[in-house]
DSSP file (Angstrom, degrees, kcal/mol; ACC not computed):
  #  RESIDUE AA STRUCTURE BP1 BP2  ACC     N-H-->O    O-->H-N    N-H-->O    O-->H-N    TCO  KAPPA ALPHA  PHI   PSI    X-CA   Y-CA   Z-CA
    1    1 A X              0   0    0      0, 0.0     2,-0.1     0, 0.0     0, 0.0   0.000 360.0 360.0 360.0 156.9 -124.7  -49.5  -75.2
    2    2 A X        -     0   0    0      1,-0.2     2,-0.2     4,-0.1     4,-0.1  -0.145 360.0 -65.0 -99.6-167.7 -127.2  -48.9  -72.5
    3    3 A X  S    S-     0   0    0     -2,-0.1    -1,-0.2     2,-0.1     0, 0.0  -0.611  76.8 -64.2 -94.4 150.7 -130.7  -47.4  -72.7
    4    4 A X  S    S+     0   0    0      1,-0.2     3,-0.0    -2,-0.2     0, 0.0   0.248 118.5  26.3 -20.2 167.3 -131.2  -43.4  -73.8
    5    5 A X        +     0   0    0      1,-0.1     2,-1.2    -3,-0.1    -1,-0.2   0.494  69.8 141.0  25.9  30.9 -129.8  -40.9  -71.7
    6    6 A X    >   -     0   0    0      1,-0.1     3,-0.8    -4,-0.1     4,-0.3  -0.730  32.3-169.5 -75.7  96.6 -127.1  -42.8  -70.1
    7    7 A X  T 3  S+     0   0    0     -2,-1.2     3,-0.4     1,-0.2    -1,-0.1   0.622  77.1  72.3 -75.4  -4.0 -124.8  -39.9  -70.3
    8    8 A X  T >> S+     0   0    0      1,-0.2     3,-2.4     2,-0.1     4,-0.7   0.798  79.8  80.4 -26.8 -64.3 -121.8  -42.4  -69.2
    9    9 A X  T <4 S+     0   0    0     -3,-0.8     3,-0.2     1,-0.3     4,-0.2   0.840 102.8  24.7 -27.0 -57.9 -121.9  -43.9  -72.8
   10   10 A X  T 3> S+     0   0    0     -3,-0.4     4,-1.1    -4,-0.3    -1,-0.3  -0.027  79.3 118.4-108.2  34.7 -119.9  -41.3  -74.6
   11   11 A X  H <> S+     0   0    0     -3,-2.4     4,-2.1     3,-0.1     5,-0.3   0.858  79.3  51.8 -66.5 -28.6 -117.9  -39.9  -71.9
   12   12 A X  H  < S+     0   0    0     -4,-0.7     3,-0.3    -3,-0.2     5,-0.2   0.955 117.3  33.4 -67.9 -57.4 -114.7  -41.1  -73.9
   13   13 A X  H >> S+     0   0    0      2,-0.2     3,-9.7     1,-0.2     4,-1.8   0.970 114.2  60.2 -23.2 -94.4 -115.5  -39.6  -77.2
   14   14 A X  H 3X S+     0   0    0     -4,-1.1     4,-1.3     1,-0.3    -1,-0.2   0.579 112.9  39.3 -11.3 -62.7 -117.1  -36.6  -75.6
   15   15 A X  H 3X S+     0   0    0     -4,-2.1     4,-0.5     1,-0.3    -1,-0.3   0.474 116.1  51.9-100.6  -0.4 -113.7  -35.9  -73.8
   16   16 A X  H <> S+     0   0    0     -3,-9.7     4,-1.3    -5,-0.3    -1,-0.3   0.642 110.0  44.8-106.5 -11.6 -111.5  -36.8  -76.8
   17   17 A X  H  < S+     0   0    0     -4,-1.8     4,-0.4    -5,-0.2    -2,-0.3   0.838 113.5  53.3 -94.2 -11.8 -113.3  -34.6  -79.2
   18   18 A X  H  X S+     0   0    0     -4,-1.3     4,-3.0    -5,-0.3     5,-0.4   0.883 109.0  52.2 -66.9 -57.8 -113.1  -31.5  -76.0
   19   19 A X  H  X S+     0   0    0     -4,-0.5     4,-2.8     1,-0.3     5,-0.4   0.991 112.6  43.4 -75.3 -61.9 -109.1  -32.2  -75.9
   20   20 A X  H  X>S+     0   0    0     -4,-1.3     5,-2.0     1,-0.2     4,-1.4   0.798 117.5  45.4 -64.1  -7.3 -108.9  -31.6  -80.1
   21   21 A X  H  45S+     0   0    0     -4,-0.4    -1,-0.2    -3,-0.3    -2,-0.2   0.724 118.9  45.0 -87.5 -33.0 -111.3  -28.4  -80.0
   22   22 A X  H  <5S+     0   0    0     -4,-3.0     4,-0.3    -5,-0.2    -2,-0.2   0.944 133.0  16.5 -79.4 -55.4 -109.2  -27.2  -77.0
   23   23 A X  H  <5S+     0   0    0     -4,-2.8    -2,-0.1    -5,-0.4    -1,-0.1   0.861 132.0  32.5 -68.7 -23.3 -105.8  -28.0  -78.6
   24   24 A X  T  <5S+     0   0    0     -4,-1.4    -3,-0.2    -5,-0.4    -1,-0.1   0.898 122.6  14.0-107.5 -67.3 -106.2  -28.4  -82.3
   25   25 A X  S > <S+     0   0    0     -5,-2.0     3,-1.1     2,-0.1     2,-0.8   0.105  70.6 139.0-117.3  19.9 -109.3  -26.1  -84.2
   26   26 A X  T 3  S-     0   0    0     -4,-0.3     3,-0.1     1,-0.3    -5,-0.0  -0.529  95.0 -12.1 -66.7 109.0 -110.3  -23.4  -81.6
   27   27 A X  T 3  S+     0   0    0     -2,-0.8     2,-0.3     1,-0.2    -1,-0.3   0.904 102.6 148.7  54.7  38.9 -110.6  -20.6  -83.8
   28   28 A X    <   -     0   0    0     -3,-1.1     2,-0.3     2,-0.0    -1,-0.2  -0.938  30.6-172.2 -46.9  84.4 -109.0  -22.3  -86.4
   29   29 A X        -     0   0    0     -2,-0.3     2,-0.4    -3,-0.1    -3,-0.0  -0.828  16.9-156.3-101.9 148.4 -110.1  -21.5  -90.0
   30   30 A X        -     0   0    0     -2,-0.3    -2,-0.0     1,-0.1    -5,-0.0  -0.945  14.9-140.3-109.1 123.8 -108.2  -24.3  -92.7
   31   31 A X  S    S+     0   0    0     -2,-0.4     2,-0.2     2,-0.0    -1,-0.1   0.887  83.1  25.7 -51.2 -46.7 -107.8  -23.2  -96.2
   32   32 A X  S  > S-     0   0    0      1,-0.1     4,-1.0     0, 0.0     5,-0.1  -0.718  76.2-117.6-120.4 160.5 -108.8  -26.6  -97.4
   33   33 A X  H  > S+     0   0    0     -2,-0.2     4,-2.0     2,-0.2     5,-0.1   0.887 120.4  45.5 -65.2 -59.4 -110.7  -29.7  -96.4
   34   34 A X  H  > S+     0   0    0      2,-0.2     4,-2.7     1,-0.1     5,-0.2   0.891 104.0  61.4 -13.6 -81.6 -107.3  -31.7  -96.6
   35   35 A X  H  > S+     0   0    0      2,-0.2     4,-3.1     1,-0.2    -2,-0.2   0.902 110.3  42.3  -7.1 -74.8 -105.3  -29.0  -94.6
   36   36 A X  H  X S+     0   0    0     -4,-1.0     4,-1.8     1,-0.3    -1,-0.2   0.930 113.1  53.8 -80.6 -34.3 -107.6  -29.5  -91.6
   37   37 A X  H  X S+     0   0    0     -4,-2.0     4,-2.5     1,-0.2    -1,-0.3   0.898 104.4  51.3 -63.4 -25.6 -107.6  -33.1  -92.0
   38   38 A X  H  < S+     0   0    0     -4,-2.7    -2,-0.2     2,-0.2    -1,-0.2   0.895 103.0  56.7 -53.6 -52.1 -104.1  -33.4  -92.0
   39   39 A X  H >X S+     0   0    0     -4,-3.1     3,-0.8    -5,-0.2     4,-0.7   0.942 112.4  52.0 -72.3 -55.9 -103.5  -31.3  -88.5
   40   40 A X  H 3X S+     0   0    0     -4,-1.8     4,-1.6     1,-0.2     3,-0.4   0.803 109.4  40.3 -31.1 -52.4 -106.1  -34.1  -87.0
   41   41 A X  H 3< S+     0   0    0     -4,-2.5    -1,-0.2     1,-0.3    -2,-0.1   0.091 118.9  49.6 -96.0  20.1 -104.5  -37.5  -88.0
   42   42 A X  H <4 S+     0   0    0     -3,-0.8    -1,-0.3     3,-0.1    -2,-0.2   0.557 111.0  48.6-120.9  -5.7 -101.3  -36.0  -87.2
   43   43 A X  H  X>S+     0   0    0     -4,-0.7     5,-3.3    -3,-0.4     4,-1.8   0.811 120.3  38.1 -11.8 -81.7 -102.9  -34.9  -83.7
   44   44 A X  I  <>S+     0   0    0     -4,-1.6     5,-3.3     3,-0.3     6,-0.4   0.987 127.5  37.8 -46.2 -58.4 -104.3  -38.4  -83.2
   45   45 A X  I  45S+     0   0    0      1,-0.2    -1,-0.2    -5,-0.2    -2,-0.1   0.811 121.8  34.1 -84.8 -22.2 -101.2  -40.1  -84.6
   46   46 A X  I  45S+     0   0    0     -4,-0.2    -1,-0.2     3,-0.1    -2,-0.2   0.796 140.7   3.9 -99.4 -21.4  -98.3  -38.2  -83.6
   47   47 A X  I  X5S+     0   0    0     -4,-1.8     4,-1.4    -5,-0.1    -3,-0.3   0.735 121.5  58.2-138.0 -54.6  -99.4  -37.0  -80.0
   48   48 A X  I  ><S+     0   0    0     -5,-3.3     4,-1.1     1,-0.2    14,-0.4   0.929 115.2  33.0 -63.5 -58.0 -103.2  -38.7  -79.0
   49   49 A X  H  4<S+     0   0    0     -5,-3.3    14,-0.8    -6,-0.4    15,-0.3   0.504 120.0  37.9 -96.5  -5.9 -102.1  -42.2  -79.4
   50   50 A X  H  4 S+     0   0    0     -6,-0.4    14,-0.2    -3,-0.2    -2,-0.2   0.848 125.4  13.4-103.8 -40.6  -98.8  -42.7  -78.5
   51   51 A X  H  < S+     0   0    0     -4,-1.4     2,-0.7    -5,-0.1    -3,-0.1   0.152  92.5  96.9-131.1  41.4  -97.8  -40.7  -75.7
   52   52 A X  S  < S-     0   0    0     -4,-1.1    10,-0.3    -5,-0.2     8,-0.1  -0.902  71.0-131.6-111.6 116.8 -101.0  -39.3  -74.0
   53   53 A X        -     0   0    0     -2,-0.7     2,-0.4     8,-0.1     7,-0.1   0.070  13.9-147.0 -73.8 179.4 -101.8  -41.5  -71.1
   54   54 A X     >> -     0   0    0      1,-0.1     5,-2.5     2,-0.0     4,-0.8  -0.855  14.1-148.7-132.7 140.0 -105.3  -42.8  -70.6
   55   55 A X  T >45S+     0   0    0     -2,-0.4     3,-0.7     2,-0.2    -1,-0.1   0.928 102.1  50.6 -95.9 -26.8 -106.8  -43.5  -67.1
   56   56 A X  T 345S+     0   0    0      1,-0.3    -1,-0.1     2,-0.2    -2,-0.0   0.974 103.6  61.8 -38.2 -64.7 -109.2  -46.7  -68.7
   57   57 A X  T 345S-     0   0    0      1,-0.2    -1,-0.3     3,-0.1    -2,-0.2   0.809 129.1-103.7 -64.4 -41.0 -105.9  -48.1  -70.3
   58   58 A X  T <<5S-     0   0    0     -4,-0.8    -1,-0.2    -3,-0.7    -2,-0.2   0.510  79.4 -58.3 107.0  24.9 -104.4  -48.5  -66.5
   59   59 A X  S   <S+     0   0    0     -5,-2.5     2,-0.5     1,-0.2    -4,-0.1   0.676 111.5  96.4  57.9  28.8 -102.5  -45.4  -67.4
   60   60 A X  S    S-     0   0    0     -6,-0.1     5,-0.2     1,-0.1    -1,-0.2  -0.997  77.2 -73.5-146.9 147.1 -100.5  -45.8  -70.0
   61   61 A X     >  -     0   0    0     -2,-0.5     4,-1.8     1,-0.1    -8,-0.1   0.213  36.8-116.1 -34.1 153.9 -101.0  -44.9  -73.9
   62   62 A X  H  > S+     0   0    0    -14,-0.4     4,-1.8   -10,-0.3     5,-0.4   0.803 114.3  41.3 -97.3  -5.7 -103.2  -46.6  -76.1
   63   63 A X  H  > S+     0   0    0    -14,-0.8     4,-2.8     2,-0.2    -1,-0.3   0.959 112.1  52.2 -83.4 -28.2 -100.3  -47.8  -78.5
   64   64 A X  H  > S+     0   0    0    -15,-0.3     4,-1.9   -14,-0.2    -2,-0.2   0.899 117.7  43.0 -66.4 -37.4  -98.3  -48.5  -75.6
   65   65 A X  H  X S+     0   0    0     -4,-1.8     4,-0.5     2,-0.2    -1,-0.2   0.890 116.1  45.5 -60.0 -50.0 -102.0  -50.7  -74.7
   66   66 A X  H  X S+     0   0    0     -4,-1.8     4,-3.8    -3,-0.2     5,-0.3   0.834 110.0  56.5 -62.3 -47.1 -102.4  -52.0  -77.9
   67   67 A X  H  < S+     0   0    0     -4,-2.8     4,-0.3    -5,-0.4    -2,-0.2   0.821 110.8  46.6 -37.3 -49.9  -98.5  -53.0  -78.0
   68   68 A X  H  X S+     0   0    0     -4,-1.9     4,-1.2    -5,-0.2    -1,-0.3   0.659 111.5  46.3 -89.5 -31.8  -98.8  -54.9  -74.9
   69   69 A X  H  X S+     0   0    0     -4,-0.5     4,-2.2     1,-0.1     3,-0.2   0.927 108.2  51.9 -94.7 -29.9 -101.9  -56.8  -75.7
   70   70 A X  H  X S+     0   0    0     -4,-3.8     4,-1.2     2,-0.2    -2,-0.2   0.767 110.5  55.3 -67.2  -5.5 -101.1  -58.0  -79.2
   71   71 A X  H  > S+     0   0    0     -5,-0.3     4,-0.5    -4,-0.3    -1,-0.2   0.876 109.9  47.5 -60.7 -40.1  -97.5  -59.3  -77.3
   72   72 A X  H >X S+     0   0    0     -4,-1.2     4,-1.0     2,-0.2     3,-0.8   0.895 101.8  60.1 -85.5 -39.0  -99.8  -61.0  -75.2
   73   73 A X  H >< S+     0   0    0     -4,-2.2     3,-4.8     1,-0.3    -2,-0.2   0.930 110.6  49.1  -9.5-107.0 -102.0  -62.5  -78.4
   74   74 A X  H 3< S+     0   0    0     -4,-1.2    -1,-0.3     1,-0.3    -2,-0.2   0.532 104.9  54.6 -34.3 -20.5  -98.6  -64.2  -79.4
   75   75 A X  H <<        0   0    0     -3,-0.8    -1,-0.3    -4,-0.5    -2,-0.2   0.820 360.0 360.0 -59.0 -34.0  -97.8  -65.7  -76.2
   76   76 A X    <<        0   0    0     -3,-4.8    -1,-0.2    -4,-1.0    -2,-0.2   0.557 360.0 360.0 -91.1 360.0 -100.9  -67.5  -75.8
């Protein structure tokens, strides 16, 4: 991390917690604590990290990112 009020620091966060408020819990009320966690890690798991591409990653998804550098682990 850089020094205070680098606003650059959390643009990635910043713009992944924007994309679940916009898709996920806008005017969302959850009966339970559970409930709403549930609709997140299946957000994240089922749609964020497998097939939404990333422009950091080089374009391509971060399991698809991760996939390809632990291939590369075992080569080496």
């Amino acid at each position: 991390m850089s020094r205070a009020g680098n606003c650059h620091d959390n643009a990635v966060a910043e713009s992944f917690f924007a994309t679940i408020k916009k898709r996920i819990i806008k005017r969302k009320i959850y009966s339970t604590r559970e409930d709403a966690k549930a609709e997140i890690f299946n957000f994240i798991e089922m749609f964020y990290n497998p097939k939404k591409r990333h422009s950091h990653t080089g374009g391509v998804s971060p399991a698809k990112f991760e996939e390809a550098y632990y291939s590369e682990l075992k080569t080496v």
